[in-house]
C-alpha positions as a Markdown table, in Angstrom:
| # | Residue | x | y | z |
|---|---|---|---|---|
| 1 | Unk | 18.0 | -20.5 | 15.5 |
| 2 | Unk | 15.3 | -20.5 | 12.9 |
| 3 | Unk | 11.6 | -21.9 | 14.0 |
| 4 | Unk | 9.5 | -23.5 | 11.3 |
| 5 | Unk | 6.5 | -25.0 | 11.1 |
| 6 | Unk | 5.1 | -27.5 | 8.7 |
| 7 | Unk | 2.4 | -26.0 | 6.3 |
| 8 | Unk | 1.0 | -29.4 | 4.8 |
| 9 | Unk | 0.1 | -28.8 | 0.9 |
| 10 | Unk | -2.4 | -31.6 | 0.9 |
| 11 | Unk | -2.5 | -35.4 | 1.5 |
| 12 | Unk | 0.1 | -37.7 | 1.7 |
| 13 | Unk | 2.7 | -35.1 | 0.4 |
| 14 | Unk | 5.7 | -34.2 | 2.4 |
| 15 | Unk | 5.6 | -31.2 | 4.3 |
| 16 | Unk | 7.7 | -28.1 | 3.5 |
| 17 | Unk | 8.8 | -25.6 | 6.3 |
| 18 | Unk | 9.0 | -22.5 | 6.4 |
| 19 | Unk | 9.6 | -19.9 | 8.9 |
| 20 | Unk | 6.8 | -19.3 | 11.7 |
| 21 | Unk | 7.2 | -15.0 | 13.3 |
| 22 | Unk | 5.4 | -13.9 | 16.0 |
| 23 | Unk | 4.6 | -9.6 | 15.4 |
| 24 | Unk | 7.5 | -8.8 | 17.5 |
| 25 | Unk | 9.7 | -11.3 | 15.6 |
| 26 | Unk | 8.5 | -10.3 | 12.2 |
| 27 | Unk | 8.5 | -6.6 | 12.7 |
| 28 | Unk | 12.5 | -6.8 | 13.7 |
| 29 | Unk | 13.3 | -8.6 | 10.6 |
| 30 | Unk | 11.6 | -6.4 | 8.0 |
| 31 | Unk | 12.9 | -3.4 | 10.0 |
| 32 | Unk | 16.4 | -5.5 | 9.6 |
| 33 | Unk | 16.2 | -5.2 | 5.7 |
| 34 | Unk | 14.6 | -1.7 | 5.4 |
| 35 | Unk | 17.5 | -0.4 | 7.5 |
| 36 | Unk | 19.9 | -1.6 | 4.3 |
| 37 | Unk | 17.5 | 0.5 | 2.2 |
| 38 | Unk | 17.8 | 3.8 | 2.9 |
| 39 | Unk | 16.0 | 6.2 | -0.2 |
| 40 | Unk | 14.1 | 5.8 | -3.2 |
| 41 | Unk | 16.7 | 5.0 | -5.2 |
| 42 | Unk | 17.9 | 1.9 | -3.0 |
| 43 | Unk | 14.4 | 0.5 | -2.7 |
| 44 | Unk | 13.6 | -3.2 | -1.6 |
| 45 | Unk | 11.2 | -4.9 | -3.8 |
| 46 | Unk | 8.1 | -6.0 | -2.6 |
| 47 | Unk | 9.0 | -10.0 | -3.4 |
| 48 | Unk | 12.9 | -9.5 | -2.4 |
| 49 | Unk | 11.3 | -9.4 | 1.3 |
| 50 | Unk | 8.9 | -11.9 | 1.7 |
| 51 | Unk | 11.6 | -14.0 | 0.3 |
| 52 | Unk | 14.6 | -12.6 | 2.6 |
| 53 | Unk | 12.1 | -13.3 | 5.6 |
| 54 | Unk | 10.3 | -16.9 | 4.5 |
| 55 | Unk | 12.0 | -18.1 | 1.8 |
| 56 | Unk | 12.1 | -18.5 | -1.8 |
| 57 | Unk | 8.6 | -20.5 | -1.8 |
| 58 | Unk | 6.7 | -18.2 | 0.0 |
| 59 | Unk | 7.4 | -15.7 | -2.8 |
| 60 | Unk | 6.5 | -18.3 | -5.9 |
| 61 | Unk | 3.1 | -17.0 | -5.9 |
| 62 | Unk | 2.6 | -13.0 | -5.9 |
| 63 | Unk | -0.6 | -11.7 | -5.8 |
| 64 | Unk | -2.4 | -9.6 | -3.0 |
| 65 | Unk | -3.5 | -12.7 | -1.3 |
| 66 | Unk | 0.1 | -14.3 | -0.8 |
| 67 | Unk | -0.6 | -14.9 | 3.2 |
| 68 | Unk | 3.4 | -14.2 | 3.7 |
| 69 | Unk | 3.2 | -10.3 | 2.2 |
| 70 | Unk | 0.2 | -9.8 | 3.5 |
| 71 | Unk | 2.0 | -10.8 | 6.9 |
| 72 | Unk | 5.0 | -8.2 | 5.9 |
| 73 | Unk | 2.4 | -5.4 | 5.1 |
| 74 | Unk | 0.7 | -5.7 | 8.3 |
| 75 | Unk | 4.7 | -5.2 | 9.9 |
| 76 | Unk | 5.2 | -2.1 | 8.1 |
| 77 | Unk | 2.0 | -0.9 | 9.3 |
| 78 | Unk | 2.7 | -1.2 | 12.7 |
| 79 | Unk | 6.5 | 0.1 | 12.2 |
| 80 | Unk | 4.6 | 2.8 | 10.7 |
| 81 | Unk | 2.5 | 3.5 | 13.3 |
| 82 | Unk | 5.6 | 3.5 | 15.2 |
| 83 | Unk | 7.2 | 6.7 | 13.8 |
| 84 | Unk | 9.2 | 4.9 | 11.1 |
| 85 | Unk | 10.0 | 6.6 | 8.1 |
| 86 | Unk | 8.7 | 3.7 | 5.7 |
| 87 | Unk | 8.2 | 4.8 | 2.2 |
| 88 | Unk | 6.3 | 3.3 | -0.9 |
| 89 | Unk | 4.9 | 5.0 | -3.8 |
| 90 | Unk | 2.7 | 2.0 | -5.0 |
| 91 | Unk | 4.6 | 2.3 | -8.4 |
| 92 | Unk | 6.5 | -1.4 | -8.3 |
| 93 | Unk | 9.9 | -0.2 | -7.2 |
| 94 | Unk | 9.2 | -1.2 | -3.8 |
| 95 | Unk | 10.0 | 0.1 | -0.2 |
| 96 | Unk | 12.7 | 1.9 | 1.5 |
| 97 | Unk | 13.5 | 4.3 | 4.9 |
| 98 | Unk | 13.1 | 8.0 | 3.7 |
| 99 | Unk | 16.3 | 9.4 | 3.2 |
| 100 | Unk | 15.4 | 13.1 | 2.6 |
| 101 | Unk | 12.4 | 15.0 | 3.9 |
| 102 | Unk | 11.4 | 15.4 | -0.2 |
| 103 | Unk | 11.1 | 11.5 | 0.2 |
| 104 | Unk | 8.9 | 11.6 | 3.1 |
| 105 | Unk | 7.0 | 14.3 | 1.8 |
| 106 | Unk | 6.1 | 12.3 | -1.1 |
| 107 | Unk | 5.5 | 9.6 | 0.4 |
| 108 | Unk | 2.7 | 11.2 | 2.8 |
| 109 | Unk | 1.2 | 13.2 | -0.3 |
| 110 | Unk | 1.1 | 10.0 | -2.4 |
| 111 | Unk | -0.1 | 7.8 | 0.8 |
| 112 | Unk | -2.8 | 10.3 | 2.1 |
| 113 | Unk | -3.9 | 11.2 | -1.0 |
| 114 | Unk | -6.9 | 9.0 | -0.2 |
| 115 | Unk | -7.9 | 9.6 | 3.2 |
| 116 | Unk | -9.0 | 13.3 | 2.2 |
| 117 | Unk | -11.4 | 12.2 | -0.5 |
| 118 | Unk | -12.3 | 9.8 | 1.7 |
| 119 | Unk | -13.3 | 12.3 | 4.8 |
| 120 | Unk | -14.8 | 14.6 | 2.2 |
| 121 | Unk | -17.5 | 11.8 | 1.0 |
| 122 | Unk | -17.9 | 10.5 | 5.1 |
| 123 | Unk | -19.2 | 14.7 | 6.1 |
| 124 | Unk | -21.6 | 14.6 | 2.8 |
| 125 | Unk | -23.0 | 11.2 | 3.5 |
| 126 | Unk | -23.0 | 12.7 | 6.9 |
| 127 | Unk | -24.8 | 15.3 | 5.9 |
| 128 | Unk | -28.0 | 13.1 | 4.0 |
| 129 | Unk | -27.8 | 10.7 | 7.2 |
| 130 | Unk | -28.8 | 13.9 | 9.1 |
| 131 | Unk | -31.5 | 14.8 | 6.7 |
| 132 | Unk | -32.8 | 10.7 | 6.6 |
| 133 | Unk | -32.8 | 10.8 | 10.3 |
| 134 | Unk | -32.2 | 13.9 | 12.6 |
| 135 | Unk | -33.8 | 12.9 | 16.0 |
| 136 | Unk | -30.9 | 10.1 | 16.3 |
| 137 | Unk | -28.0 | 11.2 | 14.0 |
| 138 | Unk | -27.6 | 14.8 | 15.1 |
| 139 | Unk | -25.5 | 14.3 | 17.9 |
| 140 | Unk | -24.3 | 11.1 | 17.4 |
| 141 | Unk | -21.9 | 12.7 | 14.1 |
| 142 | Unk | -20.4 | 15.4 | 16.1 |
């Protein structure tokens, strides 16, 4: 059995339903459709899922604010987090379960590709914050 909820568009209008998930319920389903995707080459589009998992409406508008992906992202970060093999190379093809170790290893060069550069700039502004104020900082930034 399906739960909905009305989400009210404004006014008088009719409301439309769609379907309501709790973390645990969400996470299930996306891992439901990822498990039918196994490698790069049998990716699930971004879209294809929100509307698999709410519906054909809550996919009419895609940006990064559509409140249903953003609902899906925050799944496959905690199914990530989890140990799943969730792949995505930000290039539009969409997601998929690693097939091959090559897949994953792409994956984790192309996903923390950012977190390096990132860490790098955090120890030089490190560095200056020390210089600004070394009574406080100094042991505070081991």
């Amino acid at each position: 059995p399906e739960r909905s909820s009305p989400i009210s568009p404004a006014g008088n209008q009719k409301a439309r339903h769609m379907p309501q998930h709790n973390d645990e319920q969400l996470d299930r389903e996306v891992l439901y459709w990822l498990k039918q995707h196994r490698g790069r080459q049998n990716s699930m589009g971004r879209w294809e899922l929100v509307e698999r998992i709410f519906g054909m409406e809550a996919a009419r508008v895609q940006s990064d604010d559509n409140p249903f992906d953003r609902q899906i992202r925050g799944s496959v970060a905690r199914l990530r987090k989890s140990g799943l093999l969730i792949c995505d190379m930000g290039d539009g093809h969409g997601r998929y379960l690693a097939a091959t170790l090559e897949e994953y290893q792409a994956f984790r060069q192309y996903y923390g590709a950012g977190a390096f550069e990132k860490l790098a700039t955090i120890r030089e502004m490190d560095k200056a914050a020390e210089e600004v104020w070394p009574d406080v900082l100094q042991m505070r930034l081991l």
